[in-house]
N, CA, C and O atoms as a CHARMM CRD file, in Angstrom:
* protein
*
  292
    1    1 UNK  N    101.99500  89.52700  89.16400 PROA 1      0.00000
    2    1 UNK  CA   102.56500  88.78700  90.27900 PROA 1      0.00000
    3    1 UNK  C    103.92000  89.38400  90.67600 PROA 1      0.00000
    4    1 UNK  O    104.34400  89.27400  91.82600 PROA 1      0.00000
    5    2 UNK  N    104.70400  90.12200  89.54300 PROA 2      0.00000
    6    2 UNK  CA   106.09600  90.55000  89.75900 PROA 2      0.00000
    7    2 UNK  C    105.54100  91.88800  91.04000 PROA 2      0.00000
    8    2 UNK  O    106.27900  92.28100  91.94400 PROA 2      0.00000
    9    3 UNK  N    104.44500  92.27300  90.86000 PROA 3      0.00000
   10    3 UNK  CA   104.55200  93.67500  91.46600 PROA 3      0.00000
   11    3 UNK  C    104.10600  93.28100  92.88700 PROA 3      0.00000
   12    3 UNK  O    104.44500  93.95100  93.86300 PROA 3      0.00000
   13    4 UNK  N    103.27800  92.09000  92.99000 PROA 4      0.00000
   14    4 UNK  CA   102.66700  91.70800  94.27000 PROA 4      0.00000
   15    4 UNK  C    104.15300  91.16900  95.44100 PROA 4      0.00000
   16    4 UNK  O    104.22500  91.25100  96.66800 PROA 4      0.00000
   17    5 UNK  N    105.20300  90.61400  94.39400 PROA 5      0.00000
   18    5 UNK  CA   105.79900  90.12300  95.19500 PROA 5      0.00000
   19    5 UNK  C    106.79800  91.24300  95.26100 PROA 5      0.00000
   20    5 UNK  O    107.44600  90.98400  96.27500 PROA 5      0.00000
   21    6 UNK  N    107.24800  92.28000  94.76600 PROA 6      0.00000
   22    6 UNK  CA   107.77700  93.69300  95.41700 PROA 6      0.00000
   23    6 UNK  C    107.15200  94.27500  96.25200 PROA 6      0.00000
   24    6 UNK  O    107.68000  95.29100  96.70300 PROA 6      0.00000
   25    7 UNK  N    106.05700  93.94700  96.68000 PROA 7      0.00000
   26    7 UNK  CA   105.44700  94.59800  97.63000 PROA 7      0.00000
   27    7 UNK  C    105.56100  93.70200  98.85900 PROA 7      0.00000
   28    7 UNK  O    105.81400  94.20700  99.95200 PROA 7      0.00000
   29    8 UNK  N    105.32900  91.97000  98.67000 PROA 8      0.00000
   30    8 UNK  CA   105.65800  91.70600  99.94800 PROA 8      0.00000
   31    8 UNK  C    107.45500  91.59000 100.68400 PROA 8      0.00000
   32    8 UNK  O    107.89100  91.46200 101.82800 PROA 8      0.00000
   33    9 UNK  N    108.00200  91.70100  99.49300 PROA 9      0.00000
   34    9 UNK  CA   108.98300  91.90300  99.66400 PROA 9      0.00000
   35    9 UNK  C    109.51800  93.05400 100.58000 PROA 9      0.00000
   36    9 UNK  O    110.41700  92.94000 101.41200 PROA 9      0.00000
   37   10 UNK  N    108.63800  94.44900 100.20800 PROA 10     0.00000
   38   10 UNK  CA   108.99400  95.23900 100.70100 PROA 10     0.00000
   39   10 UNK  C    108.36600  95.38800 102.22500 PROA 10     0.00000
   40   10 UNK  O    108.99500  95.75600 103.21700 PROA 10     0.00000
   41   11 UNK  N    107.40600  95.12800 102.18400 PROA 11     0.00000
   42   11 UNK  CA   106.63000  94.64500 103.48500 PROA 11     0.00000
   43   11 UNK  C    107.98100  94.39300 104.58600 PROA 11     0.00000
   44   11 UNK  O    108.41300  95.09300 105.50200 PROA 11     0.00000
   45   12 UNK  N    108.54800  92.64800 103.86300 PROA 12     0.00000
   46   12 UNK  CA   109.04800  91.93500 104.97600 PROA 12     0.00000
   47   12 UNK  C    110.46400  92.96300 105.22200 PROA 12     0.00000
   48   12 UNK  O    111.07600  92.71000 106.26000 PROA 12     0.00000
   49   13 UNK  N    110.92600  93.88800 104.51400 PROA 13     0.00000
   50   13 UNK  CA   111.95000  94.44700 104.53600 PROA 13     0.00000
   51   13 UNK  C    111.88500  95.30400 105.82200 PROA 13     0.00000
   52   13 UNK  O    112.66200  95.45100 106.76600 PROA 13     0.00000
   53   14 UNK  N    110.53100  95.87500 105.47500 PROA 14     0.00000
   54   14 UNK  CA   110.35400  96.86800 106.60600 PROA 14     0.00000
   55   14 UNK  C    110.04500  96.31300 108.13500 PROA 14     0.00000
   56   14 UNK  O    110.32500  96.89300 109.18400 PROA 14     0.00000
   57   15 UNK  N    109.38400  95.01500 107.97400 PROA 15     0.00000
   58   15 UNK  CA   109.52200  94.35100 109.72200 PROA 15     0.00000
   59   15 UNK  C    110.31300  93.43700 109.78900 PROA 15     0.00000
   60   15 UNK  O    110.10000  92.54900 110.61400 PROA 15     0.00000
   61   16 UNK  N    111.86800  93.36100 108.64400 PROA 16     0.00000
   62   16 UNK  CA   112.99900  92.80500 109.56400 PROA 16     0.00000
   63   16 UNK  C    113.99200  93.87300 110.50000 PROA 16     0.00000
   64   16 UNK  O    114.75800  93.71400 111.45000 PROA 16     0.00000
   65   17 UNK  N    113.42000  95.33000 109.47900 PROA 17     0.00000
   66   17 UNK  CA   114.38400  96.36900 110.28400 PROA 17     0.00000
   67   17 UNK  C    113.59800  96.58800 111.66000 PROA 17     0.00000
   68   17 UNK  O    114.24100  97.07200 112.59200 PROA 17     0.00000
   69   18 UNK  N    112.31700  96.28100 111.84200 PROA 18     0.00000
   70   18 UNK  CA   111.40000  96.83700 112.95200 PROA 18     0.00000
   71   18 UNK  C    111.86500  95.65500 114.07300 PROA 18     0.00000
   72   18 UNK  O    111.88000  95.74800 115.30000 PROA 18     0.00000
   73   19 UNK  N    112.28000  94.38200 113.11500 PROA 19     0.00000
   74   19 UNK  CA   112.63900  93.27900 114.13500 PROA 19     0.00000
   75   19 UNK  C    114.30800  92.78700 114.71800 PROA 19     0.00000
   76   19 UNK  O    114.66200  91.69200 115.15300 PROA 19     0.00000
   77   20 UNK  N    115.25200  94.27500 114.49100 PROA 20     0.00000
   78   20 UNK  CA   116.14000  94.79200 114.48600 PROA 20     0.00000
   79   20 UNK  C    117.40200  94.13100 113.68600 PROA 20     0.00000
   80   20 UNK  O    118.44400  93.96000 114.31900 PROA 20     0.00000
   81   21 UNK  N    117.32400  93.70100 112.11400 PROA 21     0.00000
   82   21 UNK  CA   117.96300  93.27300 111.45900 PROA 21     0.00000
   83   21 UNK  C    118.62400  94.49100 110.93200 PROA 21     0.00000
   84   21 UNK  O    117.76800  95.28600 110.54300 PROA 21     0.00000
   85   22 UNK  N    120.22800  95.07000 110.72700 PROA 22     0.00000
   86   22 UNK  CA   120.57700  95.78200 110.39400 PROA 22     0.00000
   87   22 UNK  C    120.61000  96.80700 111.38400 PROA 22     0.00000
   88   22 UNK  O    120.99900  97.86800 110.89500 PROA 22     0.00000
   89   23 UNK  N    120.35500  96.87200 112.53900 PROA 23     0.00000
   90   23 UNK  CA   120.63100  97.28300 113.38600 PROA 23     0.00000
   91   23 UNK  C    122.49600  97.42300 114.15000 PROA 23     0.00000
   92   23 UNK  O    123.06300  96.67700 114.94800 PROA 23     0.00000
   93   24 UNK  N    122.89000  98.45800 113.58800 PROA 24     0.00000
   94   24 UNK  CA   124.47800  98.47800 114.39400 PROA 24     0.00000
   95   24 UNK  C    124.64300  97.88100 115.47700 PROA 24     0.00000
   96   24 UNK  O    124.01200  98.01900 116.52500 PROA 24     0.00000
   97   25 UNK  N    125.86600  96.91200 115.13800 PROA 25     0.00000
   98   25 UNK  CA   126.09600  95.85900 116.61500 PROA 25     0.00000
   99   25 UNK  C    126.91500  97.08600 117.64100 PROA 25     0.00000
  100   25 UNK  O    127.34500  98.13700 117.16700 PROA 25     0.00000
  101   26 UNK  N    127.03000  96.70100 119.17500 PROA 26     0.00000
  102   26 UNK  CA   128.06900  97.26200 120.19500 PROA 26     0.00000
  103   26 UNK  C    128.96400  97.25900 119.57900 PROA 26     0.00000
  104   26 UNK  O    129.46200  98.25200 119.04900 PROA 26     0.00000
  105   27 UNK  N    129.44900  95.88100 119.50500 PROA 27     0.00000
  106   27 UNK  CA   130.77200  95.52300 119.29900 PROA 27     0.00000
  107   27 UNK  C    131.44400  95.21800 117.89700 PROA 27     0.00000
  108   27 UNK  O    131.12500  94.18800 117.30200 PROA 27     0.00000
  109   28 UNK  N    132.02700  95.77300 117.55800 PROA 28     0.00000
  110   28 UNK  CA   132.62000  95.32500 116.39800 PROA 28     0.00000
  111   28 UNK  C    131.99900  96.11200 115.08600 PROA 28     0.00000
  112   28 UNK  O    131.92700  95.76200 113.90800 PROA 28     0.00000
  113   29 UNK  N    131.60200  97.25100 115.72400 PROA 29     0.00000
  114   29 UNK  CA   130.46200  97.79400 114.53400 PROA 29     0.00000
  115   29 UNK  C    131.09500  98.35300 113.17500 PROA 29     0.00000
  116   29 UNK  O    132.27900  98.67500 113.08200 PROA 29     0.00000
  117   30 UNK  N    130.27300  98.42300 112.25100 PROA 30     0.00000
  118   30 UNK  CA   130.72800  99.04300 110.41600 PROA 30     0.00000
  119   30 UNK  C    131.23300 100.00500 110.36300 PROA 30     0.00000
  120   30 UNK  O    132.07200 100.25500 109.49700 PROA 30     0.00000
  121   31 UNK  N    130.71300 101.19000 111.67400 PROA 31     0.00000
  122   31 UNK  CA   130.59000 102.50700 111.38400 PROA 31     0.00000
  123   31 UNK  C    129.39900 103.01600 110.53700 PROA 31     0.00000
  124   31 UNK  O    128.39700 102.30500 110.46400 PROA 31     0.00000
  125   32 UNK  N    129.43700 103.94600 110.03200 PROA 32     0.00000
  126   32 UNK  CA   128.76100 104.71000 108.81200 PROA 32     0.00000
  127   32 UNK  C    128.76300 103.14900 107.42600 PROA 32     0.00000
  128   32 UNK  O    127.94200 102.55500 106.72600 PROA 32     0.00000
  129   33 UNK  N    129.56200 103.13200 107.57900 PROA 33     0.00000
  130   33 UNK  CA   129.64900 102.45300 105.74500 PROA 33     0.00000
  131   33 UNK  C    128.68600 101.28300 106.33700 PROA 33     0.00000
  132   33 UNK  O    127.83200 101.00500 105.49400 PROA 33     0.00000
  133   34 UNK  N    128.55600 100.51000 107.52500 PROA 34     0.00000
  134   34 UNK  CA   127.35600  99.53100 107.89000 PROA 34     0.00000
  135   34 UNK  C    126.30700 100.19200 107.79700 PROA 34     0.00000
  136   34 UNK  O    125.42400  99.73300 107.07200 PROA 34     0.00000
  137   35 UNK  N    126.11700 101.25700 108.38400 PROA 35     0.00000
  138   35 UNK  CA   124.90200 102.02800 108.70000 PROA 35     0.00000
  139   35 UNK  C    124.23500 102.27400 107.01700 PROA 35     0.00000
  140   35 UNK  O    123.14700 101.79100 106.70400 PROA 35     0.00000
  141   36 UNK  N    125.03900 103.05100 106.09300 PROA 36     0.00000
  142   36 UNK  CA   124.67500 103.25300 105.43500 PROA 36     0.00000
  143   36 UNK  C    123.97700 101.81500 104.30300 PROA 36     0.00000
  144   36 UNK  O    123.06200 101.98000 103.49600 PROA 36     0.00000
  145   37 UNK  N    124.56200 100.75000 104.50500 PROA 37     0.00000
  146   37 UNK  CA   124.38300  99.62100 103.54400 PROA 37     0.00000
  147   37 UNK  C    123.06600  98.83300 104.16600 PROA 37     0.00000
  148   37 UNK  O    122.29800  98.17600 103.46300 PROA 37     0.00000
  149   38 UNK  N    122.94100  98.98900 105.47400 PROA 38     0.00000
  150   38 UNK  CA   121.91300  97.46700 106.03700 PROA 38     0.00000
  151   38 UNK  C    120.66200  97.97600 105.01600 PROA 38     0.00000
  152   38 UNK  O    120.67400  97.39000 103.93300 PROA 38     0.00000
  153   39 UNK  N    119.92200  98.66500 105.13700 PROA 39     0.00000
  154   39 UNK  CA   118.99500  99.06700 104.12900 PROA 39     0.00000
  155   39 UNK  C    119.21500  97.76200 103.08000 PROA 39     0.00000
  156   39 UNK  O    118.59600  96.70100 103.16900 PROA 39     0.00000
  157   40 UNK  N    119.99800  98.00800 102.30500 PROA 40     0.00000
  158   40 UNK  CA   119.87400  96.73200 101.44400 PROA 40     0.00000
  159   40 UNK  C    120.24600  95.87800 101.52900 PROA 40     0.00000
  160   40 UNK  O    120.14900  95.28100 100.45600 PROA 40     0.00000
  161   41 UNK  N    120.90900  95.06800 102.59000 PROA 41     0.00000
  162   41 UNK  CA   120.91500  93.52600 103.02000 PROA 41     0.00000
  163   41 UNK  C    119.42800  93.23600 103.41300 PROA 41     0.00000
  164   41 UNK  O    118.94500  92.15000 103.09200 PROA 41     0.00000
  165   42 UNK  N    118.52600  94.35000 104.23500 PROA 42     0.00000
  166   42 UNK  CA   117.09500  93.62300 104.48300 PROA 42     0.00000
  167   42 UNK  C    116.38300  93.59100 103.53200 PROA 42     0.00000
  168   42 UNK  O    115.55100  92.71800 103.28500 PROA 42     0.00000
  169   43 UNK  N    116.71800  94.85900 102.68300 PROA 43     0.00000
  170   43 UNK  CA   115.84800  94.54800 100.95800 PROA 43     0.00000
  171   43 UNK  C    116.32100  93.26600 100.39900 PROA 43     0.00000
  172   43 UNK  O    115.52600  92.52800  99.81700 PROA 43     0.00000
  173   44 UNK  N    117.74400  92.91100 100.56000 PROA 44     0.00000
  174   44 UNK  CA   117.89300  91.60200  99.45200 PROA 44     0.00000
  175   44 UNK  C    117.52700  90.20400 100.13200 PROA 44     0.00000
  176   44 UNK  O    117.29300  89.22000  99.42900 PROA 44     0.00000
  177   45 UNK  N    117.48400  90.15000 101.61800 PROA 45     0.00000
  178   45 UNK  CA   117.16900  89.08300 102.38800 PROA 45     0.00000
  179   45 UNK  C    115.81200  89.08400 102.38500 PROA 45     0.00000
  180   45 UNK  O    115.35100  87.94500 102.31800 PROA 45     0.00000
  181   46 UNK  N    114.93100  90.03500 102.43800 PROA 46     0.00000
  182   46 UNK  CA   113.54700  90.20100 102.41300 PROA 46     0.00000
  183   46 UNK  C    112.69500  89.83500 100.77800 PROA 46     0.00000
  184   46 UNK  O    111.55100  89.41600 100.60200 PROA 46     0.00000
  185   47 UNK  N    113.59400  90.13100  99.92100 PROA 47     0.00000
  186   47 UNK  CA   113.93500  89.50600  98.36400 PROA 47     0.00000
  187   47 UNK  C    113.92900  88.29900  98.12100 PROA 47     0.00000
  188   47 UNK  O    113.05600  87.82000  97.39900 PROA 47     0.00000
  189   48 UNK  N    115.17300  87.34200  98.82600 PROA 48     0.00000
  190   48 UNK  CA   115.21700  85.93300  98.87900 PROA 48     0.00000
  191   48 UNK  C    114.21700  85.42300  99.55900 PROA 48     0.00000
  192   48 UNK  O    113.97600  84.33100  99.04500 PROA 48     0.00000
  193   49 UNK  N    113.13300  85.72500 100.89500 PROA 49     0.00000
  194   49 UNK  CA   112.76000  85.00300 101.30200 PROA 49     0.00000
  195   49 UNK  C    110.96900  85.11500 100.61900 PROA 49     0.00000
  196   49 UNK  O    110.05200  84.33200 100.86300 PROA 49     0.00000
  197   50 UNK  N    110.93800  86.13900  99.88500 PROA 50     0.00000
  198   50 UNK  CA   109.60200  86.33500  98.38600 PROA 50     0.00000
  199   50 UNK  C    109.70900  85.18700  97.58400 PROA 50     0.00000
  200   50 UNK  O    108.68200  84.50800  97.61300 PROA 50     0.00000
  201   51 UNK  N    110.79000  84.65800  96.73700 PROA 51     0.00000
  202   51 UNK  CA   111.68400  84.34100  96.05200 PROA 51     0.00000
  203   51 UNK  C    111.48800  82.27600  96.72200 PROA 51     0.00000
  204   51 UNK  O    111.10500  81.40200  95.94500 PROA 51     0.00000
  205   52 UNK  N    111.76300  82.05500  97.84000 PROA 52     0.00000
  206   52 UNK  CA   111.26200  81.00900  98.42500 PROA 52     0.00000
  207   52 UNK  C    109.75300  80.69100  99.01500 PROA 52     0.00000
  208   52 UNK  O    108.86100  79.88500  99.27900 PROA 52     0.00000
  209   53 UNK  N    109.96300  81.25300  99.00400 PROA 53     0.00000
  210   53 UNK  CA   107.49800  81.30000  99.74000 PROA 53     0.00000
  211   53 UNK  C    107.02800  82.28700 100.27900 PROA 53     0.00000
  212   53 UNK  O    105.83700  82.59800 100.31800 PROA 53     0.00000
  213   54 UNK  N    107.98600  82.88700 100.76500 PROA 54     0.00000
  214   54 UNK  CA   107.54000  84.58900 101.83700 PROA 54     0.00000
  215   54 UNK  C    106.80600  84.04500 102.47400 PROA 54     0.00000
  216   54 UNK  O    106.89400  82.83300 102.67300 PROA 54     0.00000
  217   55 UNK  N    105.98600  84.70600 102.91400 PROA 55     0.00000
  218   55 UNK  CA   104.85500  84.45500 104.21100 PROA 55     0.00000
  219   55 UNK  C    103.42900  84.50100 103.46700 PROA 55     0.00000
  220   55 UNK  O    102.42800  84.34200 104.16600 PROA 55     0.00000
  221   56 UNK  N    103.27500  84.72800 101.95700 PROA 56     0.00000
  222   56 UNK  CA   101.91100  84.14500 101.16400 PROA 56     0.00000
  223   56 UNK  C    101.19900  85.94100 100.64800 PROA 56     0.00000
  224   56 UNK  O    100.31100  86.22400  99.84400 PROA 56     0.00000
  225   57 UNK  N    101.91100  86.66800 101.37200 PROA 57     0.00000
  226   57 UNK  CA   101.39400  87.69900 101.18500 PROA 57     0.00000
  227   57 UNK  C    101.39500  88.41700  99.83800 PROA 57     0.00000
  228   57 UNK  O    100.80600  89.49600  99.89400 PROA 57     0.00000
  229   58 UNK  N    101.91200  88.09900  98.61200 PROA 58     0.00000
  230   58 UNK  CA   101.84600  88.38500  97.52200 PROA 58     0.00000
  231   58 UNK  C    101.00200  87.84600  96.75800 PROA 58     0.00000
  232   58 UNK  O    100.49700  88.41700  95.79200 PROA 58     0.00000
  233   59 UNK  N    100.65600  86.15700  97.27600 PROA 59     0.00000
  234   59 UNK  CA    99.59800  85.80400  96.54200 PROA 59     0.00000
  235   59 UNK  C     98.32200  86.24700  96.85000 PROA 59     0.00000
  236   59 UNK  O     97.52200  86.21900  95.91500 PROA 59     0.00000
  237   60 UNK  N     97.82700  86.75100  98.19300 PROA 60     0.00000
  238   60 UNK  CA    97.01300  87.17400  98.35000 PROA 60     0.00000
  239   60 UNK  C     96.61500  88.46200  97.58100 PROA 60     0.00000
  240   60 UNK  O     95.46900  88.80400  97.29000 PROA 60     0.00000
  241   61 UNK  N     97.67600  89.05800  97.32900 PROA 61     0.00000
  242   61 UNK  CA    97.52400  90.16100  96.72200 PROA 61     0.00000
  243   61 UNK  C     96.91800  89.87100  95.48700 PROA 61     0.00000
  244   61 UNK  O     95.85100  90.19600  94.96600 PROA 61     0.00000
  245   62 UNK  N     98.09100  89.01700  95.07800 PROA 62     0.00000
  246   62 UNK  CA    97.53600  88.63200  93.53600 PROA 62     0.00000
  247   62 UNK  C     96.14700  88.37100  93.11000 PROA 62     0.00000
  248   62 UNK  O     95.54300  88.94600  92.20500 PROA 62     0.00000
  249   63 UNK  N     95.80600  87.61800  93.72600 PROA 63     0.00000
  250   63 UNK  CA    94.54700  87.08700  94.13100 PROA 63     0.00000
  251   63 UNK  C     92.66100  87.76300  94.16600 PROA 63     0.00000
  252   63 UNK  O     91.58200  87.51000  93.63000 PROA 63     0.00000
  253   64 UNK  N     93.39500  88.95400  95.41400 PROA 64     0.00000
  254   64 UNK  CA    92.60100  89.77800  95.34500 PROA 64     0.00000
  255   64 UNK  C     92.34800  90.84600  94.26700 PROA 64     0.00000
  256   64 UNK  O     91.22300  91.20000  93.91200 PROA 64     0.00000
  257   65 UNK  N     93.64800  91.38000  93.72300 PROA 65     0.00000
  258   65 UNK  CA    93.49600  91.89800  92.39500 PROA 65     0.00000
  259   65 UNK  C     92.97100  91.33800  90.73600 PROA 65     0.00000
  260   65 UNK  O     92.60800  91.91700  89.71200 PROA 65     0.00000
  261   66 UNK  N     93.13800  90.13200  91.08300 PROA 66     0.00000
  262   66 UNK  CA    92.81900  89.13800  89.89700 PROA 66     0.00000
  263   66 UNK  C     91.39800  89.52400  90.07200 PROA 66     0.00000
  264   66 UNK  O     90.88600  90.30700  89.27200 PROA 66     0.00000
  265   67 UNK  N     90.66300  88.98300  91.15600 PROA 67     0.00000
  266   67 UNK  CA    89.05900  88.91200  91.13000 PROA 67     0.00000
  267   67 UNK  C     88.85300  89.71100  91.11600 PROA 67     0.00000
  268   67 UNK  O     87.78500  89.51200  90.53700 PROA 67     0.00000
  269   68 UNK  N     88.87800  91.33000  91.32000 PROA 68     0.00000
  270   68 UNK  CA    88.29400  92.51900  91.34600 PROA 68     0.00000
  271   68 UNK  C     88.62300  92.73500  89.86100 PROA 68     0.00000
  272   68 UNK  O     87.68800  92.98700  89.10000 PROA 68     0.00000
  273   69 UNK  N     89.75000  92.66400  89.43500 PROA 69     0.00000
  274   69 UNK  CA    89.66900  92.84500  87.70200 PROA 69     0.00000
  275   69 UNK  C     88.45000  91.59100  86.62300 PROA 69     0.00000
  276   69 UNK  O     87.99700  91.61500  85.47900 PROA 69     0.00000
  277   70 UNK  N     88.36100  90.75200  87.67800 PROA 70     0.00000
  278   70 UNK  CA    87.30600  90.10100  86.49100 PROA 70     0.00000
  279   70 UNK  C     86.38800  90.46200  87.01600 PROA 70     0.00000
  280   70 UNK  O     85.53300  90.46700  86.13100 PROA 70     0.00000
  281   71 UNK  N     85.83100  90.87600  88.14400 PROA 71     0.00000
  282   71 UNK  CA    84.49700  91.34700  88.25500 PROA 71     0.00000
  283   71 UNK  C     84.36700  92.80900  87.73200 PROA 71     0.00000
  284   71 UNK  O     83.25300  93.33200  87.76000 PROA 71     0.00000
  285   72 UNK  N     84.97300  93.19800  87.46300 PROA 72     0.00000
  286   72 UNK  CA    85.07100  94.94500  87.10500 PROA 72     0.00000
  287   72 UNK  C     84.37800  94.69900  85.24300 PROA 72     0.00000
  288   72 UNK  O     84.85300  93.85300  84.48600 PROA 72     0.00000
  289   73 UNK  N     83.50300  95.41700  84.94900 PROA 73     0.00000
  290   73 UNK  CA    82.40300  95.45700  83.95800 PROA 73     0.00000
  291   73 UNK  C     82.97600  95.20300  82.59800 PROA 73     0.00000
  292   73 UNK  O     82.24000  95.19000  81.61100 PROA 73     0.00000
């Protein structure tokens, strides 16, 4: 289950950046040292929200891997 939920974790990481989280603001921006860090504010926000229910996608995982290992001979 630890690995299912690194994966949806990583999932949601990758479509908060697609959904422009960590994205350099106009105004008021980090520079480089923002640029370089958002990467892991969406990993650790994408972390917390595994961590509260995520969107289910780890259990599915789980799930599906569970039954293919008990049906496997």
């Amino acid at each position: 289950m630890t690995q299912a939920k690194a994966l949806e974790a990583s999932f949601l990481a990758e479509m908060l950046g697609q959904a422009g989280l960590g994205a350099p603001s106009e105004e008021f921006g980090g520079g480089h040292g923002e640029e370089q860090f958002a990467s892991f504010l969406k990993q650790e926000q994408a972390r917390l929200m595994v961590e509260k229910g995520g969107i289910g996608l780890a259990e599915m995982i789980f799930r599906s891997l569970s039954e293919r290992d008990n049906a496997a001979p």
